[in-house]
VEXNU-271903 format. One record per residue (C-alpha): residue number from 1; residue in one letter; chain; x, y, z. Coordinates in Angstrom, 3 decimals, decimal comma. Layout:
REM residues N
SITE     n   res   chain       east      north         up
SITE   NUM     a       A          X          Y          Z
...
//
This chain:
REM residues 231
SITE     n   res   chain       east      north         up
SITE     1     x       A     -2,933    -14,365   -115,964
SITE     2     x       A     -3,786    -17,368   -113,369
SITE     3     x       A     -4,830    -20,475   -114,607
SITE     4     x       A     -9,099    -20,122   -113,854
SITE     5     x       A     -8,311    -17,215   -116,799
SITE     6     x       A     -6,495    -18,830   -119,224
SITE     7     x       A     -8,914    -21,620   -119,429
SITE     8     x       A    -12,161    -19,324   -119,660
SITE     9     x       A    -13,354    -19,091   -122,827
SITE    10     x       A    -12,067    -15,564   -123,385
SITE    11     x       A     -8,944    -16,555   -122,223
SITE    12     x       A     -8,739    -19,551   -124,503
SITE    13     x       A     -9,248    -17,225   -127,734
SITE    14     x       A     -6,711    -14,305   -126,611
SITE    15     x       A     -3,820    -16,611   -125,942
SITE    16     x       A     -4,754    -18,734   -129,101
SITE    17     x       A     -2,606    -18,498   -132,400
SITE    18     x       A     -3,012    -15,782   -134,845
SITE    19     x       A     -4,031    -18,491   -137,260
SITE    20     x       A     -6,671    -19,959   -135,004
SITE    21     x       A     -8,080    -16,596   -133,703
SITE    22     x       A     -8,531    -15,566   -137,728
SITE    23     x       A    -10,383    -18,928   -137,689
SITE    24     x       A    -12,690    -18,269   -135,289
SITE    25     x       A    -13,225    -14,627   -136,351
SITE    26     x       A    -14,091    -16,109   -139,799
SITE    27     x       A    -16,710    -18,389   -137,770
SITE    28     x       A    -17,789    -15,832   -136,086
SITE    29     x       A    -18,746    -13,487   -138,832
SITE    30     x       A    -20,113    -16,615   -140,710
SITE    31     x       A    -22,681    -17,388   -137,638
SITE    32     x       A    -23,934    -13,930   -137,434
SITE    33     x       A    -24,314    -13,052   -141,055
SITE    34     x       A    -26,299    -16,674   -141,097
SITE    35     x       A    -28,520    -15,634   -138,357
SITE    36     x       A    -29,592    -12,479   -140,305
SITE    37     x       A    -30,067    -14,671   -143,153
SITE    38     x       A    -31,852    -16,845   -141,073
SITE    39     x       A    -34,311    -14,054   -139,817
SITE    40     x       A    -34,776    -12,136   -142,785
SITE    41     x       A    -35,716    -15,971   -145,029
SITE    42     x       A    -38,246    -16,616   -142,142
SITE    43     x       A    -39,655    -13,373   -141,843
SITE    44     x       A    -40,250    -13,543   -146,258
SITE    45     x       A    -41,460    -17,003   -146,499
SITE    46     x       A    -44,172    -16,673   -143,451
SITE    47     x       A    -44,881    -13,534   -145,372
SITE    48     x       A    -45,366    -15,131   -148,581
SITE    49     x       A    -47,674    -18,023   -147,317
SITE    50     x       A    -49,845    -15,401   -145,730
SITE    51     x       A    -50,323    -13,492   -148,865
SITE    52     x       A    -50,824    -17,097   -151,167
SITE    53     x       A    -53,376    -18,030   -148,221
SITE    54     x       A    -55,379    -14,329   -148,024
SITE    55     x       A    -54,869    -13,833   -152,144
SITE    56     x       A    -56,041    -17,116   -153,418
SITE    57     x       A    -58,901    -16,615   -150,718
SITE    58     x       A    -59,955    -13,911   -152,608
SITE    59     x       A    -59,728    -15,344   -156,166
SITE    60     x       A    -61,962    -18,469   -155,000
SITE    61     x       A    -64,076    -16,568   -153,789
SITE    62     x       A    -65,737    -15,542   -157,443
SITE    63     x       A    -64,282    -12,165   -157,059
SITE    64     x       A    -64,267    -10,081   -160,749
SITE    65     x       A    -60,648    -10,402   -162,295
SITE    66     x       A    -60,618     -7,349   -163,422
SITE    67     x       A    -60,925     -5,883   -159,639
SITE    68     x       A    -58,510     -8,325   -158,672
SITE    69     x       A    -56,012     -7,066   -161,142
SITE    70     x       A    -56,871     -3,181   -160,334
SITE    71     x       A    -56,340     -4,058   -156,298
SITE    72     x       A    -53,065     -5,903   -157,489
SITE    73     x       A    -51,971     -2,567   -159,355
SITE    74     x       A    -52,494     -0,186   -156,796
SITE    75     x       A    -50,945     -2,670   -154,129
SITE    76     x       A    -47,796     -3,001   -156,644
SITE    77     x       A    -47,522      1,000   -156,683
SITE    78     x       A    -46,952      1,048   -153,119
SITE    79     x       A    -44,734     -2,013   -153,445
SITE    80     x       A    -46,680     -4,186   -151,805
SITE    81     x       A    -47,639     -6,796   -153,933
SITE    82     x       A    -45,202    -10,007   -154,032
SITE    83     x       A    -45,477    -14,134   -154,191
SITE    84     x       A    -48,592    -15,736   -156,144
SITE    85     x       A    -50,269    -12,092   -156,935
SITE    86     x       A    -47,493    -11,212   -158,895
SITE    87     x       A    -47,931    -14,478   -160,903
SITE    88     x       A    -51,961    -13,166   -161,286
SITE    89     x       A    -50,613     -9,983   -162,423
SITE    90     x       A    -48,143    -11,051   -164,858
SITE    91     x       A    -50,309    -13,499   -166,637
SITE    92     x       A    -53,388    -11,156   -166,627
SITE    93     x       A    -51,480     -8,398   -167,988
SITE    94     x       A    -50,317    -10,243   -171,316
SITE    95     x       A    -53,758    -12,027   -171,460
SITE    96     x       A    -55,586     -8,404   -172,076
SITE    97     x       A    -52,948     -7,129   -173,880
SITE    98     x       A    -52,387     -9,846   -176,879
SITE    99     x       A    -56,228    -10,140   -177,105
SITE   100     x       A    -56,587     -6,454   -177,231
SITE   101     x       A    -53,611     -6,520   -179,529
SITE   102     x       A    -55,305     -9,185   -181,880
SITE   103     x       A    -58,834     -8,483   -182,209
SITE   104     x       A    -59,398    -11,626   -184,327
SITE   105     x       A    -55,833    -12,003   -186,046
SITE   106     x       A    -54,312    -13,935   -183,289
SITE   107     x       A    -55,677    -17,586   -182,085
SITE   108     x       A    -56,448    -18,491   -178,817
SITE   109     x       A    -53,743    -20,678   -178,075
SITE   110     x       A    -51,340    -17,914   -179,263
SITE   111     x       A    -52,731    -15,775   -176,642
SITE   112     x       A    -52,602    -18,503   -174,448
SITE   113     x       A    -49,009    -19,406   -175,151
SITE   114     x       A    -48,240    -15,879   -174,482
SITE   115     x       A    -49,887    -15,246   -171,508
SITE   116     x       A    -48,182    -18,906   -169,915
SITE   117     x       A    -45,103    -17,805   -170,867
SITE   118     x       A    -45,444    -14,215   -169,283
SITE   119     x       A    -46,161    -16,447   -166,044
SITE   120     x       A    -43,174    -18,795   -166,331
SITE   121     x       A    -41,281    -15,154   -166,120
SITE   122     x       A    -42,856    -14,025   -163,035
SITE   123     x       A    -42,417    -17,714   -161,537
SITE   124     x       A    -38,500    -17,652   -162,204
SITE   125     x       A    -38,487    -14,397   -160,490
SITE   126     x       A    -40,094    -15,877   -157,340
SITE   127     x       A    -38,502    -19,016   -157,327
SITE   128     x       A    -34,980    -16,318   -157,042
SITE   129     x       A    -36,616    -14,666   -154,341
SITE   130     x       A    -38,019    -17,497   -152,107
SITE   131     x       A    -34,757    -19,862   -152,760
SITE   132     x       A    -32,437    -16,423   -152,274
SITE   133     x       A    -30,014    -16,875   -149,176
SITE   134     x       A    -30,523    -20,681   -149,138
SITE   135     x       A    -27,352    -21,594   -150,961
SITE   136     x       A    -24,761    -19,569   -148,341
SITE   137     x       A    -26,797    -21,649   -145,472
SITE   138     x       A    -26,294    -24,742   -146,919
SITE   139     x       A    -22,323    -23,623   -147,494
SITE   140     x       A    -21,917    -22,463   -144,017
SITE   141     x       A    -23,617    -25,868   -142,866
SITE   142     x       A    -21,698    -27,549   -144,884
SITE   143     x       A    -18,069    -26,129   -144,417
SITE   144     x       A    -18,120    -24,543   -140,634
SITE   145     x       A    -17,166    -27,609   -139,259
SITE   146     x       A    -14,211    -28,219   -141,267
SITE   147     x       A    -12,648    -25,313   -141,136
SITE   148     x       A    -13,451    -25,290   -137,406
SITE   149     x       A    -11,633    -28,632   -137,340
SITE   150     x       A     -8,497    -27,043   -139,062
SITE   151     x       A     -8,198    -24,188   -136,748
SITE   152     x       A     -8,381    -27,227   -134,091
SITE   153     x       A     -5,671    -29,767   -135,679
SITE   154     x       A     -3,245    -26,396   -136,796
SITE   155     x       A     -3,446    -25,300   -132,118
SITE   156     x       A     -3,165    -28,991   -131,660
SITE   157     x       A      0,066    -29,158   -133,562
SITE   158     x       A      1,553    -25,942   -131,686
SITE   159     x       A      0,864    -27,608   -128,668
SITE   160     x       A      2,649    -30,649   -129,624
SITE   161     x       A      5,897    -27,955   -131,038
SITE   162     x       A      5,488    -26,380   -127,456
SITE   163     x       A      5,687    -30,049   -125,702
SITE   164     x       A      9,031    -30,772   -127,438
SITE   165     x       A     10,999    -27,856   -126,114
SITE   166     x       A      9,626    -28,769   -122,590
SITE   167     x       A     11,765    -31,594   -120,200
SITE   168     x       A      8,769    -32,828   -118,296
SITE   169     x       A      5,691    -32,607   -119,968
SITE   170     x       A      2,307    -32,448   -117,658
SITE   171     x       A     -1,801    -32,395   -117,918
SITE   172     x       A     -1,118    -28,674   -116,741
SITE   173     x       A      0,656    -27,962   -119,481
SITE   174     x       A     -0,904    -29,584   -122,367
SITE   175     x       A     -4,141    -28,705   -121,422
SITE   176     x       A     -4,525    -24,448   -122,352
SITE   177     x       A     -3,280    -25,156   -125,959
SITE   178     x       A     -5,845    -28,422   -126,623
SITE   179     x       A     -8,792    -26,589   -124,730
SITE   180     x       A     -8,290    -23,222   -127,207
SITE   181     x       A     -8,010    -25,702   -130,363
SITE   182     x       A    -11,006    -27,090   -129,273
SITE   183     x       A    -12,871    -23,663   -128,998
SITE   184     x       A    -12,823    -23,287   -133,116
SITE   185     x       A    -14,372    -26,843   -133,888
SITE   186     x       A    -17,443    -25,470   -130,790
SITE   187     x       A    -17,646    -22,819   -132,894
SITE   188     x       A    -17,717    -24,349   -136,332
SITE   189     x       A    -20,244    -26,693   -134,969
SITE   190     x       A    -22,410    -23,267   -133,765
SITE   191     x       A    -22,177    -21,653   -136,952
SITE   192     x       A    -23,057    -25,333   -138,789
SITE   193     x       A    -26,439    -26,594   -136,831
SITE   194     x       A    -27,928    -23,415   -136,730
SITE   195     x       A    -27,670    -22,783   -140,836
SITE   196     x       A    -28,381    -26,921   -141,229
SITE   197     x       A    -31,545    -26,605   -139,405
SITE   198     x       A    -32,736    -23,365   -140,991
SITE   199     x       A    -31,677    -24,406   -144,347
SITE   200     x       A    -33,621    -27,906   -144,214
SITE   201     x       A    -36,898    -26,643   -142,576
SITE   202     x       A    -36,681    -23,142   -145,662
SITE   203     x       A    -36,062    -25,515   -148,293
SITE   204     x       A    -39,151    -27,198   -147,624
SITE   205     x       A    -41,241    -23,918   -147,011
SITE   206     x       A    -39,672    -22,992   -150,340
SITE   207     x       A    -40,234    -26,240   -152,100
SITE   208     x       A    -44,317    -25,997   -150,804
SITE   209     x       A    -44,418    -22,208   -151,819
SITE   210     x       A    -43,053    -22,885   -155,390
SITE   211     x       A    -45,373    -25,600   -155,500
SITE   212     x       A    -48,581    -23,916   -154,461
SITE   213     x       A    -47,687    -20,919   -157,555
SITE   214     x       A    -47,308    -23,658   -160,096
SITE   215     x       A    -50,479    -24,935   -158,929
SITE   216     x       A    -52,344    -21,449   -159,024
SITE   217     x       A    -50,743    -20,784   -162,714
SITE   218     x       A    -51,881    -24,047   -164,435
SITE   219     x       A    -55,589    -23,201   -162,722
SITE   220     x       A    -55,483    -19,550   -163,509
SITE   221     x       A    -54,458    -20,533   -167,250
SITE   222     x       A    -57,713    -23,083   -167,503
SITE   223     x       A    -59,678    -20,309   -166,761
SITE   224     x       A    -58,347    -18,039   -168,865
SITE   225     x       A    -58,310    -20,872   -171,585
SITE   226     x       A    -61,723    -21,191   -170,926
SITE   227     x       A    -62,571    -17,271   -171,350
SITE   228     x       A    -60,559    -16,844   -174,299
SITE   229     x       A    -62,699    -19,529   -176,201
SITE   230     x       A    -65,626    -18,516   -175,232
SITE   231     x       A    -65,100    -15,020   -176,316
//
């Protein structure tokens, strides 16, 4: 192998150590399975805004609850419901079921207290699936670069153990085992700013999604405060 080889990239991880090419392998699989992550969390939480935007359209709109709730069923049986509808569904569900259940024997703020707490349940569920993924982003942000940087300072010291069996030591010499140290902290960094990036700008899509269904439950619970007392 000339020299133009063994400094091309490919060249650099072949004649790397075994304990810098498992590095690297490690960063490798760490980028990709971050990019699907990355994907699939973008794909969900442009999803989700579209169905908060389109549902909440149609709640504000004075449409009848109860069609709401039957559209919401027959959208759930084909698995298609998801985000602030299934907060709607959740809370509506318990709502006509305790007063149905009490027919007098139960106060209002029972049912009320039930029907809230039905919709803290179905927010804890969403808050699991918008926040899902975020936590391995934030690791592989967070620890690609160092273990980049060990693969880096562990073909660093080779090249130094190389150097001292050597009588004349030369640029030429030094420089294929430095450039394929260098190759795993490139790589740590390309596994890091991609999951950084995606993990700051979801978080905040997250953050404004979680806050829009806590918004929509403490409205949707006035008027369902409101209904239950004037029943």
């Amino acid at each position: 192998m000339n020299a133009g080889e063994q400094l091309s990239l490919w060249g650099l991880i072949q004649n790397a150590s075994l304990l810098v090419q498992l590095v690297m392998l490690l960063l490798l699989l760490a980028s990709v399975i971050s990019w699907v992550m990355i994907v699939q969390r973008g794909l969900y939480l442009s999803r989700a805004r579209r169905a908060l935007i389109n549902f909440e359209r149609r709640f504000w709109s004075g449409a009848d609850l109860n069609q709401l709730f039957r559209e919401g069923n027959a959208r759930a049986e084909r698995g298609k419901t998801d985000g602030v509808e299934s907060l709607f569904r959740a809370g509506f569900t318990e709502f006509t079921r305790l007063r149905q259940q009490s027919q007098g024997r139960s106060s209002p703020e029972a049912v009320m207290e039930g029907t809230e707490r039905a919709m803290r349940v179905a927010m804890s569920r969403e808050q699991e699936k918008a926040e899902m993924n975020l936590p391995f982003l934030a690791s592989v942000g967070s620890v690609s670069p160092y273990i980049g940087l060990f693969g880096t300072v562990w073909g660093i010291m080779n090249s130094f153990r190389g150097l001292a069996t050597m009588h004349q030591a030369t640029i030429a010499t030094v420089a294929p085992g430095i450039s394929e140290a260098l190759v795993a902290t490139a790589m740590g960094l390309f596994a890091a700013i991609p999951a950084v990036m995606a993990y700051n700008r979801y978080s905040a899509k997250a953050e404004w999604l979680l806050s829009s269904y806590e918004t929509f439950a403490e409205e949707f619970s006035s008027i369902l405060h409101r209904k239950v007392h004037s029943a």
